[in-house]
One Martini backbone bead per residue (centre of mass of N, CA, C, O) as a GRO file, in nm:
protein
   70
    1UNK     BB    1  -0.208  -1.607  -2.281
    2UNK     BB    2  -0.215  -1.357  -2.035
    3UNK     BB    3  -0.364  -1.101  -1.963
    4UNK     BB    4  -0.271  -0.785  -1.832
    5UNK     BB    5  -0.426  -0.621  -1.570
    6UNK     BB    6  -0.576  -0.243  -1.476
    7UNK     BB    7  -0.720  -0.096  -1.226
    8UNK     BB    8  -0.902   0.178  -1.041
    9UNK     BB    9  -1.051   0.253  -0.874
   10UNK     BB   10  -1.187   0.027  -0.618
   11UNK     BB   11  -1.145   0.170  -0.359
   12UNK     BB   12  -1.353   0.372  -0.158
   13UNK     BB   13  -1.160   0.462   0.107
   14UNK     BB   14  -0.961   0.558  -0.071
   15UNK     BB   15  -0.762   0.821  -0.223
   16UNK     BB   16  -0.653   0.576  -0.375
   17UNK     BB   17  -0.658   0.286  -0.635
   18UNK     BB   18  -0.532  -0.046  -0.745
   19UNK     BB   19  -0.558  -0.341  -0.979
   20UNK     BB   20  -0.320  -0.623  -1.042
   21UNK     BB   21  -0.318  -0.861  -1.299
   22UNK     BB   22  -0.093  -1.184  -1.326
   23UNK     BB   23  -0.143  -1.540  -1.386
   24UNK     BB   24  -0.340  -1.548  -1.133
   25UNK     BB   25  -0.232  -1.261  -0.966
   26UNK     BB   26  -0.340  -1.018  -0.703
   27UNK     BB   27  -0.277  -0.667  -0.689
   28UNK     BB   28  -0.323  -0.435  -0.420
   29UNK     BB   29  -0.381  -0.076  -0.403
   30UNK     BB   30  -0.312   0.219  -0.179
   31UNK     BB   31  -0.388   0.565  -0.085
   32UNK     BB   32  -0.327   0.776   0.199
   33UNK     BB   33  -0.363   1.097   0.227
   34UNK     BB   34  -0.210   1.338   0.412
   35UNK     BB   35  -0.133   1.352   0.714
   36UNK     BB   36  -0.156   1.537   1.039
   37UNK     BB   37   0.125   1.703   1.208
   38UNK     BB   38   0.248   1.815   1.447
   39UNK     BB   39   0.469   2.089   1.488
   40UNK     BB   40   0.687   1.949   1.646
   41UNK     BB   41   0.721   1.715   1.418
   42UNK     BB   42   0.764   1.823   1.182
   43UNK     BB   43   0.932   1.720   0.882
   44UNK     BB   44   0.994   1.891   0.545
   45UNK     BB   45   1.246   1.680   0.461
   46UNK     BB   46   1.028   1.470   0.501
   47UNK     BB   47   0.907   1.101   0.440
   48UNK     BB   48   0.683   0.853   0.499
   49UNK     BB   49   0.630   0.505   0.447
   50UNK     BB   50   0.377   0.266   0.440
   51UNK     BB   51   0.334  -0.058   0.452
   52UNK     BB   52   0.071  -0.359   0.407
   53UNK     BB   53   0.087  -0.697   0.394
   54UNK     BB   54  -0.142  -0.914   0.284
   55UNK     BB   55  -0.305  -1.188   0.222
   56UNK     BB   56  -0.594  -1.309   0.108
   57UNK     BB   57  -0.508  -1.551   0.306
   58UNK     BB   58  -0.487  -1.601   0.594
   59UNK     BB   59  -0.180  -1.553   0.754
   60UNK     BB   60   0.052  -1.382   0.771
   61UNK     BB   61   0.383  -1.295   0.820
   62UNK     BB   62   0.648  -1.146   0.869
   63UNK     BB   63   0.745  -0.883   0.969
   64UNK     BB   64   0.909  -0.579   0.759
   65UNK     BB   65   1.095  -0.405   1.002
   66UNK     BB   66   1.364  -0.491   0.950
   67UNK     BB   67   1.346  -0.299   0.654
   68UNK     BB   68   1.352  -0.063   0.768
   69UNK     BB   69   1.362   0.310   0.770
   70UNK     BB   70   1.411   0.588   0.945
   0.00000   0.00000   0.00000
């Protein structure tokens, strides 16, 4: 049996960062933000998620913009 493994701050560019192993597969996350909205845009009761999934080889698959919601 493979024990899960999952380590924090690996990328150094990001404001947050963490890597999960288990199985043989491993999953990177990041998080960047948050970032300065004009005074016009700007709406104080939502938040925005951006997601971007990429392979780690490879050409990505189809994007995942019909899955979002305004």
């Amino acid at each position: 049996m493979i024990v899960p493994t999952a380590t924090l701050a690996d990328l150094h560019g990001a404001d947050g960062s963490t890597t999960y192993s288990r199985d043989g597969y491993t999953v990177i996350g990041a998080v960047n933000g948050p970032l300065e909205v004009g005074r016009r845009d700007e709406l104080p009761q939502e938040a925005t998620l951006e997601v971007h999934i990429r392979p780690a080889a490879g050409v990505g698959s189809t994007s995942l913009s019909p899955y979002s919601s305004p």
